[in-house]
C-alpha positions as CSV (number, residue, x, y, z in Angstrom):
1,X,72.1,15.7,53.1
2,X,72.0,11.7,52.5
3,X,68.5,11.6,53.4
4,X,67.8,14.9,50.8
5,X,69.4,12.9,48.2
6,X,67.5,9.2,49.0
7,X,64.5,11.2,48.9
8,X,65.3,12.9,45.3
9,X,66.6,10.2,43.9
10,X,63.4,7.4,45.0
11,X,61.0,10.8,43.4
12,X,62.8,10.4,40.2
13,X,62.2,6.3,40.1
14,X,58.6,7.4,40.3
15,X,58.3,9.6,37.8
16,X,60.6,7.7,35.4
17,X,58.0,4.6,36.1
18,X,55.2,7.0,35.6
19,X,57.1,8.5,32.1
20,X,57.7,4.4,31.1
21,X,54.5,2.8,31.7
22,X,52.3,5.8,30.4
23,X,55.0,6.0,27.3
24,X,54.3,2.7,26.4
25,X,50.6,2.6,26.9
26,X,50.2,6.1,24.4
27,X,53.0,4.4,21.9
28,X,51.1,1.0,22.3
29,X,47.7,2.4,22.1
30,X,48.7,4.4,18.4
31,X,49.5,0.8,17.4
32,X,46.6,-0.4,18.1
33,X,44.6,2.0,16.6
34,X,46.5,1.4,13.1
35,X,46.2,-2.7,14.1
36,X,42.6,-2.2,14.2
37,X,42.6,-1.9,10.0
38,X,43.7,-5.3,9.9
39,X,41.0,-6.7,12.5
40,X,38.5,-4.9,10.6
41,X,39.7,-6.5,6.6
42,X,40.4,-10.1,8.1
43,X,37.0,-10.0,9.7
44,X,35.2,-8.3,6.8
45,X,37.2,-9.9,3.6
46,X,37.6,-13.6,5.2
47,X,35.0,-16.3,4.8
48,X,33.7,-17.1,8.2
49,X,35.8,-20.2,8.4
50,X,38.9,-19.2,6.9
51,X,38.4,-16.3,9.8
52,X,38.2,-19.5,12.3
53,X,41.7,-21.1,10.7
54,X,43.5,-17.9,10.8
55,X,42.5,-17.0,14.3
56,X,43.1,-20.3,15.4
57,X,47.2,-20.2,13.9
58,X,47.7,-17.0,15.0
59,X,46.0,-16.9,18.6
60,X,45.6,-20.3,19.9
61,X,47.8,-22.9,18.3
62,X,50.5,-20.2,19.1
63,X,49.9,-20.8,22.4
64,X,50.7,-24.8,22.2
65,X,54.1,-24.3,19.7
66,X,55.6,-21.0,21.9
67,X,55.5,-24.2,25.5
68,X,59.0,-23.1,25.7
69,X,58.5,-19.4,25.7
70,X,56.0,-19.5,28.3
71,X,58.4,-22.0,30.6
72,X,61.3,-19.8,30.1
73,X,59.9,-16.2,29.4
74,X,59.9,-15.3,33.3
75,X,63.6,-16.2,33.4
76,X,65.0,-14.6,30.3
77,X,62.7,-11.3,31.2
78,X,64.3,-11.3,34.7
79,X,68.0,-12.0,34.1
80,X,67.8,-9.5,31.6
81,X,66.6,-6.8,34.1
82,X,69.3,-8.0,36.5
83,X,72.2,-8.0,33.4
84,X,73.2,-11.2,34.3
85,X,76.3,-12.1,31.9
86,X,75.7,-14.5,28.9
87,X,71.7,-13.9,29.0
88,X,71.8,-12.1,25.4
89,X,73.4,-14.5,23.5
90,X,71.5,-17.6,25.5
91,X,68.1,-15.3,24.3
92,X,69.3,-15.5,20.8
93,X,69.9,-19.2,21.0
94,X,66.5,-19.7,22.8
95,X,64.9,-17.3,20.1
96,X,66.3,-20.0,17.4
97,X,64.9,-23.1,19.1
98,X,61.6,-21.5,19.5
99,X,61.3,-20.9,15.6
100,X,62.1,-24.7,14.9
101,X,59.8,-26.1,17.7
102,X,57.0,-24.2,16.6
103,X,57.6,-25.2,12.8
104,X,57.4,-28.6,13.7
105,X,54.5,-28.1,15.7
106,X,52.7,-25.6,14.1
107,X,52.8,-27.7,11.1
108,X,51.1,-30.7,12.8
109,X,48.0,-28.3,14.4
110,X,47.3,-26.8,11.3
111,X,47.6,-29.6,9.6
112,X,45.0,-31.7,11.7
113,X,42.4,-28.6,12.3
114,X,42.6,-27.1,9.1
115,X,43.3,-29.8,6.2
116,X,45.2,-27.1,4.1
117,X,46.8,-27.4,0.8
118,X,50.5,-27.8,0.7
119,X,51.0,-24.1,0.2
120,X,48.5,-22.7,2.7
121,X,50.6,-25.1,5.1
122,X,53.9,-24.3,4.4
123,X,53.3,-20.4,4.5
124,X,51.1,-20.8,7.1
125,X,53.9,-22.9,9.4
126,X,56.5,-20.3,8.7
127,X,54.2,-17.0,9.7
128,X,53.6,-18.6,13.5
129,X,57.5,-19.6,13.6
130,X,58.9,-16.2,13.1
131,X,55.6,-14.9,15.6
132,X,57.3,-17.4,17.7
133,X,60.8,-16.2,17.1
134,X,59.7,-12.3,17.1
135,X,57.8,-13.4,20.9
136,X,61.4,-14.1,21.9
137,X,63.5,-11.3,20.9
138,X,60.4,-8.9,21.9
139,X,61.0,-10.4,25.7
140,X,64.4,-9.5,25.6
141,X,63.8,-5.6,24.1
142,X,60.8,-5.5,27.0
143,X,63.5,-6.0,29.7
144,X,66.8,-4.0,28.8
145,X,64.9,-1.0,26.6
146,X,61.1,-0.9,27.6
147,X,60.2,1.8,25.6
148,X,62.0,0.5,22.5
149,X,59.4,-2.0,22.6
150,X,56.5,0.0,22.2
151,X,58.2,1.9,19.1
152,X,58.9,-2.2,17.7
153,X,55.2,-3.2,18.4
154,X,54.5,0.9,16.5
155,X,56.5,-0.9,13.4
156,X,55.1,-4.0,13.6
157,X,51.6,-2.9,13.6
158,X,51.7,-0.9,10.9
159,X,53.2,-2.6,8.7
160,X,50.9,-5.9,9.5
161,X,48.0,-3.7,8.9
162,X,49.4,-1.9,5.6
163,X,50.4,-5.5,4.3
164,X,46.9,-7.0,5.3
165,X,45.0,-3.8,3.1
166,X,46.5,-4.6,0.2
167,X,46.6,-8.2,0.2
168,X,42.9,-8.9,1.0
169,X,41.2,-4.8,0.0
170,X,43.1,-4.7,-3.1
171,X,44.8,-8.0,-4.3
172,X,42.7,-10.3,-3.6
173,X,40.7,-11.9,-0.4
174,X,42.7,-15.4,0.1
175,X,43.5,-16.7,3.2
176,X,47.1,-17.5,2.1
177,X,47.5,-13.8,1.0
178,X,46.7,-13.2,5.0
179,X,49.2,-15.3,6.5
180,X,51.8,-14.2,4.2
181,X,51.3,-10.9,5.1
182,X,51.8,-11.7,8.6
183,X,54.8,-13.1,7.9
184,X,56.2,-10.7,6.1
185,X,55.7,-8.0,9.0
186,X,57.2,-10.9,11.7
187,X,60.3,-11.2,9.7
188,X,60.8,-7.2,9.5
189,X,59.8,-6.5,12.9
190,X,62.3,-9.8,14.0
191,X,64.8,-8.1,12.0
192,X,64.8,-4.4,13.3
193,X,64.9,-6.3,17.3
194,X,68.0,-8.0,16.3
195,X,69.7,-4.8,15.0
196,X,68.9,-3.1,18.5
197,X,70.3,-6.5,20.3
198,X,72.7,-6.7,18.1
199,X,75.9,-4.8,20.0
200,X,74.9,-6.3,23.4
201,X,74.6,-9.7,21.6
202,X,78.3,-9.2,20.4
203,X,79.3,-7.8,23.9
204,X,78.0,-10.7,25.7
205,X,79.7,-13.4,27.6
206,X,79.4,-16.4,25.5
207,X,81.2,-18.7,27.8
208,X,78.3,-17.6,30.6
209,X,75.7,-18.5,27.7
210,X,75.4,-22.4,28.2
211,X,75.0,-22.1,31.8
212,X,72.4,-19.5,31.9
213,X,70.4,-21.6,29.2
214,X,70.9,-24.9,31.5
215,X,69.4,-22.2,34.3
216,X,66.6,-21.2,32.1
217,X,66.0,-24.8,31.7
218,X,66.1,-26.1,35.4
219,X,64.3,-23.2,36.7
220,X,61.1,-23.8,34.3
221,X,59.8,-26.4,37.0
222,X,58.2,-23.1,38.5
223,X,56.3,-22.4,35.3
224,X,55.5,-26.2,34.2
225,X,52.4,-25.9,36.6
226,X,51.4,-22.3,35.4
227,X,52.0,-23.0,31.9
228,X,49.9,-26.5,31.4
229,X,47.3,-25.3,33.0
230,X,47.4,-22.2,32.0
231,X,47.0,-23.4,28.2
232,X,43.9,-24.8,29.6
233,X,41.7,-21.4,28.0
234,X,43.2,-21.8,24.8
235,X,41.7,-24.9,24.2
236,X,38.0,-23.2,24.5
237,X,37.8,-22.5,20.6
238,X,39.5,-26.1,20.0
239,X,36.6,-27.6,21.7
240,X,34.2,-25.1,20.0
241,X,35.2,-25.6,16.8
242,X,34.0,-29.4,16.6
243,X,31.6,-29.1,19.3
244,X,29.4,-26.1,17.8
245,X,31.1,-25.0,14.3
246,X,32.9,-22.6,13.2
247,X,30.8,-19.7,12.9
248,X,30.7,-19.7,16.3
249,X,34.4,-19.3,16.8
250,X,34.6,-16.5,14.0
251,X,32.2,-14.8,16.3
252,X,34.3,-14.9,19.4
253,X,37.2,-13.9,18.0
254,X,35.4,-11.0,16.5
255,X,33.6,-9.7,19.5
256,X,36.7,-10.3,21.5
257,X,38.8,-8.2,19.3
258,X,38.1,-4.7,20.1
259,X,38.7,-5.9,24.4
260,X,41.7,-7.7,23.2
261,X,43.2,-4.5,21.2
262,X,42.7,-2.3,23.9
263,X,43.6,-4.5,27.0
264,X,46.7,-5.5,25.0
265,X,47.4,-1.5,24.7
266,X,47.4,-1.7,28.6
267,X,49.5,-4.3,29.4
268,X,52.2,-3.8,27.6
269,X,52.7,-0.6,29.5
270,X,51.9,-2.7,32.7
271,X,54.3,-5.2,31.8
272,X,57.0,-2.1,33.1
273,X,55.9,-2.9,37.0
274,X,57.5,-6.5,37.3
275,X,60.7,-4.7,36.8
276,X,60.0,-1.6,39.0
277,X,58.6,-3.2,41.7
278,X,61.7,-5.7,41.7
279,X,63.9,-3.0,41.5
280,X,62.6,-0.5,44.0
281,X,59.7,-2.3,46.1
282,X,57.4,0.7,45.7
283,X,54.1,-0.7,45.6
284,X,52.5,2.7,45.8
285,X,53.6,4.1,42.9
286,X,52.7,0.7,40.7
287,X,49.0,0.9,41.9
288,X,49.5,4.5,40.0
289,X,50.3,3.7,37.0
290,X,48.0,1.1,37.2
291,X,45.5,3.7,37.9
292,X,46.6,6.0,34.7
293,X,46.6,3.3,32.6
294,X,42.7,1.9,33.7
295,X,42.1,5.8,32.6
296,X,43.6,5.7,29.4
297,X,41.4,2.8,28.1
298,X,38.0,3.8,30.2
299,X,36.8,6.0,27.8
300,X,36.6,3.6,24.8
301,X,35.7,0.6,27.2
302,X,32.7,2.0,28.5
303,X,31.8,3.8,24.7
304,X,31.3,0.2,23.3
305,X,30.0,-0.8,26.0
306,X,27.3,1.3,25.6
307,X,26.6,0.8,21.7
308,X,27.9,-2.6,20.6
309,X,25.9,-2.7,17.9
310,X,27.8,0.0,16.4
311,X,31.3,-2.2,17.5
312,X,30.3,-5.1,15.7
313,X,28.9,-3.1,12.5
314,X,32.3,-1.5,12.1
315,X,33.6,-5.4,11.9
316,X,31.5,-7.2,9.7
317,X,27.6,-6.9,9.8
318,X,27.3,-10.2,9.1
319,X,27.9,-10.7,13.1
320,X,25.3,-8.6,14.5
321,X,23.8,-11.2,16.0
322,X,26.7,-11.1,18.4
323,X,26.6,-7.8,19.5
324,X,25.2,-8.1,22.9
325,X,28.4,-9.7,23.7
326,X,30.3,-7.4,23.0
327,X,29.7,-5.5,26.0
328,X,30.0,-8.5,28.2
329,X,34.0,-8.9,27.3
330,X,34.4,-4.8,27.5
331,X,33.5,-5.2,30.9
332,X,35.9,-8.1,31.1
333,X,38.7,-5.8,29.3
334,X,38.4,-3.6,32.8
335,X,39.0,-6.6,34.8
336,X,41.8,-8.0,32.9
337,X,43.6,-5.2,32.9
338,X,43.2,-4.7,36.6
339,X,44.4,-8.8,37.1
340,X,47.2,-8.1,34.6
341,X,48.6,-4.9,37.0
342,X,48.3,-7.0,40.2
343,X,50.0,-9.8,38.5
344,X,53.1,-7.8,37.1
345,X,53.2,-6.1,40.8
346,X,53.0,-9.5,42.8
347,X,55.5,-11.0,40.6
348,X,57.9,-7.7,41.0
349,X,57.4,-8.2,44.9
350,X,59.3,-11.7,44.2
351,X,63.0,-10.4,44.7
352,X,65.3,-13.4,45.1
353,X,67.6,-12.8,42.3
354,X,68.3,-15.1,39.4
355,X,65.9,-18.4,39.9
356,X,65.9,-18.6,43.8
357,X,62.7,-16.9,43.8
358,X,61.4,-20.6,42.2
359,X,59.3,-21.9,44.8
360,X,57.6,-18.5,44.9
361,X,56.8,-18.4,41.6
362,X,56.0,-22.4,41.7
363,X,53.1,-21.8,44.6
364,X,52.1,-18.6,41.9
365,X,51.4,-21.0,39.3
366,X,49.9,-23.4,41.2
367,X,46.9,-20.9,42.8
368,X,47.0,-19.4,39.4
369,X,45.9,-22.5,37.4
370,X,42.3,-22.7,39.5
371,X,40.7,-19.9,37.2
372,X,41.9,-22.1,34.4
373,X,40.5,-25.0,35.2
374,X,37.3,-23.6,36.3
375,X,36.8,-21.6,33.0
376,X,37.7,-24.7,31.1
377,X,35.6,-27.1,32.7
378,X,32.9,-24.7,32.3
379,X,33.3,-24.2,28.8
380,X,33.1,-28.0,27.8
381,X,30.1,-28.2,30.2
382,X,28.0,-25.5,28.9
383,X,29.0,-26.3,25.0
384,X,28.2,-29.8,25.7
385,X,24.6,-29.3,27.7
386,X,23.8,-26.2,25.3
387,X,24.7,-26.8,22.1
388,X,21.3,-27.0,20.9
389,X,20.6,-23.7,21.8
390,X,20.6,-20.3,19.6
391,X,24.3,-19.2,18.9
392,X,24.3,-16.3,20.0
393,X,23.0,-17.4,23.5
394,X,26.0,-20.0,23.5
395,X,27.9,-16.8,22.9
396,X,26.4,-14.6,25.7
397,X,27.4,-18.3,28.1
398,X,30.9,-18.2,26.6
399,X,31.8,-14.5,27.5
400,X,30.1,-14.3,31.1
401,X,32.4,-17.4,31.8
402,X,35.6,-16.0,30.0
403,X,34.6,-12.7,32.5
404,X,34.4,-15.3,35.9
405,X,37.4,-16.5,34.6
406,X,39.3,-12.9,34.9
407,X,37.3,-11.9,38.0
408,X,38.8,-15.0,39.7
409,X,42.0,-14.8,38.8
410,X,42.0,-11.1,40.4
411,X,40.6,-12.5,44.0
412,X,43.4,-14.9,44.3
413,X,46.3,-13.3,43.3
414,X,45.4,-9.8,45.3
415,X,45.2,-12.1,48.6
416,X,47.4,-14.6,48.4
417,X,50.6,-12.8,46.7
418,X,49.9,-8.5,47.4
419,X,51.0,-7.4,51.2
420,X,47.5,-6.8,52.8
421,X,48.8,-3.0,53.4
422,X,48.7,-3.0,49.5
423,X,45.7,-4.4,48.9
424,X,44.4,-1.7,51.8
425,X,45.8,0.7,49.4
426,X,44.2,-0.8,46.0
427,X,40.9,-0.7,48.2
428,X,41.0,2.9,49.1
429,X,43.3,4.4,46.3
430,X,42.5,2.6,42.8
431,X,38.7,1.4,43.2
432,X,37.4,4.9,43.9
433,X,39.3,6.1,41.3
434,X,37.7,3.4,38.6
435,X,33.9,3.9,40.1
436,X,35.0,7.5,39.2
437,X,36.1,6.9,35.5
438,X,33.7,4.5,34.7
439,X,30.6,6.8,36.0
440,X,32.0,9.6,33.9
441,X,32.5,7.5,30.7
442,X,29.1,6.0,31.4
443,X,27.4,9.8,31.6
444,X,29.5,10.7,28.6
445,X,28.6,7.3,26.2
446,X,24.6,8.2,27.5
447,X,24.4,11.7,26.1
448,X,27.2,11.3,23.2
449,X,25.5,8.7,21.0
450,X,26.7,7.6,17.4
451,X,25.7,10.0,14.9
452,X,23.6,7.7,12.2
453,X,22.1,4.2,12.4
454,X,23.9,1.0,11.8
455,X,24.9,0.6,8.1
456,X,26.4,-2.2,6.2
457,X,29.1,0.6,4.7
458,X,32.6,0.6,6.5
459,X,33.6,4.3,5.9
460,X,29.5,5.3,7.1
461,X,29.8,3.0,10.0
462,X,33.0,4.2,11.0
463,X,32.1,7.8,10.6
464,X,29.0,7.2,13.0
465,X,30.7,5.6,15.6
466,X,34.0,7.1,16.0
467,X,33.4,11.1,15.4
468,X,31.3,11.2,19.0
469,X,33.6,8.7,20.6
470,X,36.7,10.9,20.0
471,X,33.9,14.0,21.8
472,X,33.9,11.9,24.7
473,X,37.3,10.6,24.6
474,X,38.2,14.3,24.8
475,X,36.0,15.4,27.4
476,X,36.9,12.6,29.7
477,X,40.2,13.4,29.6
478,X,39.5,17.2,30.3
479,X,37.7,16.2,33.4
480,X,40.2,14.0,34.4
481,X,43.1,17.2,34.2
482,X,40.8,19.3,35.9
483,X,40.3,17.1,38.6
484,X,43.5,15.5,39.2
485,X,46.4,17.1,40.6
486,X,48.5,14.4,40.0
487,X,47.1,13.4,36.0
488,X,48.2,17.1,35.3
489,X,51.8,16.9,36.5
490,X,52.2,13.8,35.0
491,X,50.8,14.5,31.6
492,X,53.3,17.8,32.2
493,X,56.0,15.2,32.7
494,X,55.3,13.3,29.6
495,X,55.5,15.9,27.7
496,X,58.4,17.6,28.6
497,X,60.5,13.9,28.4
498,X,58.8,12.8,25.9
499,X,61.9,13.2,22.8
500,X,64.4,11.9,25.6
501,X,62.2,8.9,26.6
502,X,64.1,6.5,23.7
503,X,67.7,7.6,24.8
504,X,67.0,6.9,28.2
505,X,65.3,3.7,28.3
């Protein structure tokens, strides 16, 4: 009878996993598809190098101001998941200090890259300080209500993307109008967090609160490593930008965007395994939902893939040139997402509570910082020795060694953190699976082309390009039902649980 019940009781874990991850991924995924307005207006109404400065802000000097975030994100995410007393006021606190650190140091960047008026700096500070503050308070939803956060990253996407419409399709197309749009949808989407913190904030142990900061704190010696080197790839479009120009940048952040947007749409619902895997241990069903979610995002992968030219029309014309890259970080997007769900699982299969699982995660971000520096020193190389060359070949250099970079990163964290029984099991149970997807999308993409030439007409281009890819988006997913047992009962499963999904997580 024990036994009956252990067994029940592990089948439901798996299929609440399964209900989480592919929750998240379908919420995630409708936010992208409303995020991808703004991408197209920024790219389309923005000069090329107001495109550079706002990308820059908002993608890479991020990276530098959020140092704390990164150094303390494991930790917060973690003693969340274990409800460790004290750790949602200490996230509030830490939330604060992130907004002022990256004020201060968001400031300076801008300030030194992007020789802005007074204005354009000041609104421009303030947008990546509440992105800073929102990063924090988004940890914390991830970890106590994972589903929550897909519905938050719903609101924030649409309203970014109604605010960015209006202020650059209708108002006017100024870079400051940009960036106070974004921070107009950071400061609602930071507010609705808080409400849904709020009662567990007010509940919390605040004499626990100091301590667990002070733990936060000491235990960041296991991401120092991880996290310097780690910012290593951000500095590829700060080197760029002096180095080759900023049309150049504009371009990378362009043909970058569509991988970006779906990979993102991926991981989020990945980001679910750290916590099941520490919870449970089951590796089997993580390589799963793994699995569903590379089939999710195939279909659209391997689409542009197949005809970037289309991709980059959609965007901005202008770009063309670029196209050809396009396809090289699609193909990246697959291997991301694949490094992303091993990543999540190894650092799940860390279970020393609380931070005694430090030296693990130290030797973690030590191995993981070799993809870094090899993508980085291969950047400055090849923009140093080729920058002579056309653009758009510098560009085709740039993406094959953001892909090595990925590709790398998958090698070393399979064998050196995943049992080898697991990595048997990604051998015989996930690969198959993803020749299998990608062949199909492939067939599909061949036969289904766009329906009219390139045009230099948004609403034509979009027409062309997105009526056949919702054909094969369609049929690829009936194939998939039809052939999988397993797809079927699942997409049953979501379904069914679908209204209940926000109550129970």
């Amino acid at each position: 009878m024990e036994y009956e019940m252990k067994q029940e009781e592990t089948k439901s874990q798996r299929l609440e996993a399964i209900r989480i991850t592919t929750s998240r991924t379908v919420l995630y995924f409708l936010s992208i598809l409303i995020n991808i307005v703004a991408t197209i207006v920024l790219a389309r109404k923005l000069a090329p190098t107001d495109y550079a400065i706002y990308q820059l802000a908002t993608k890479r000097i991020i990276q530098y101001a959020t140092i704390p975030l990164s150094l303390a994100g494991l930790w917060i995410y973690r003693y969340l998941v274990e409800r460790q007393k004290g750790s949602y006021i200490a996230s509030f606190a830490f939330a604060t200090i992130q907004f002022l650190i990256t004020l201060i140091i968001g400031s300076l960047l801008i300030f030194i890259y992007a020789k802005p008026t007074p204005l354009l700096l000041v609104i421009a500070s303030l947008s990546i300080a509440f992105q800073s503050f929102y990063y924090v308070i988004r940890t914390a939803i991830d970890a106590v209500r994972p589903v929550r956060l897909s519905l938050l990253e719903l609101i924030y996407r649409t309203s970014y993307s109604l605010l960015i419409f209006i202020a650059l399709y209708i108002i006017s197309n100024s870079l400051i109008l940009a960036f106070v749009s974004t921070l107009i949808s950071f400061i609602l989407t930071s507010t609705i967090g808080m409400l849904w913190l709020k009662d567990r904030i007010l509940k919390d142990d605040s004499k626990n609160a100091k301590k667990t900061l002070k733990e936060w704190f000491l235990g960041s010696h296991a991401t120092a490593v991880g996290v310097a080197f780690g910012l290593m790839p951000s500095l590829d479009a700060l080197i760029a930008y002096p180095l080759i120009g900023s049309l150049i940048v504009a371009a990378f952040f362009v043909v970058s965007s569509v991988s970006t947007l779906l990979r993102d749409s991926t991981n989020v619902g990945l980001r679910y395994l750290h916590s099941y895997v520490l919870r449970t241990g089951d590796f089997r069903t993580a390589l799963r939902n793994l699995e569903v979610s590379l089939a999710l995002v195939i279909p659209f992968l391997v689409y542009g893939i197949m005809h970037p030219v289309y991709v980059i029309y959609v965007y901005n014309p202008i770009y063309s040139w670029a196209s050809f890259s396009i396809s090289i970080f699609l193909i990246t997007a697959i291997i991301e997402i694949i490094n992303n769900g091993i990543s999540q699982i190894a650092s799940g299969n860390i279970r020393e509570s609380g931070i005694k699982g430090a030296s693990k995660f130290t030797k973690m971000s030590l191995l993981g910082v070799i993809p870094s520096i090899i993508y980085l020193a291969l950047i400055a190389f090849a923009f140093f020795v080729f920058r002579g060359m056309p653009i758009q070949d510098i560009l085709i250099i740039w993406s094959i060694i953001y892909l090595i970079r990925y590709l790398l990163s998958v090698l070393i964290t399979s064998h050196f953190f995943i049992p080898k029984n697991v990595n048997k099991n990604f051998a015989t149970q996930l690969l198959p699976k993803l020749i299998f997807y990608i062949s199909i999308s492939l067939a599909l993409s061949y036969f289904i082309k766009p329906i009219g030439p390139p045009s230099s007409r948004l609403l034509i281009d979009i027409k062309n390009l997105a009526i056949p890819g919702i054909i094969e988006a369609i049929i690829f997913y009936g194939i998939l039902i039809a052939a999988d047992k397993g797809i079927r009962r699942n997409l049953t499963l979501f379904i069914i649980n679908f209204f209940k999904t926000f109550h129970k997580s």
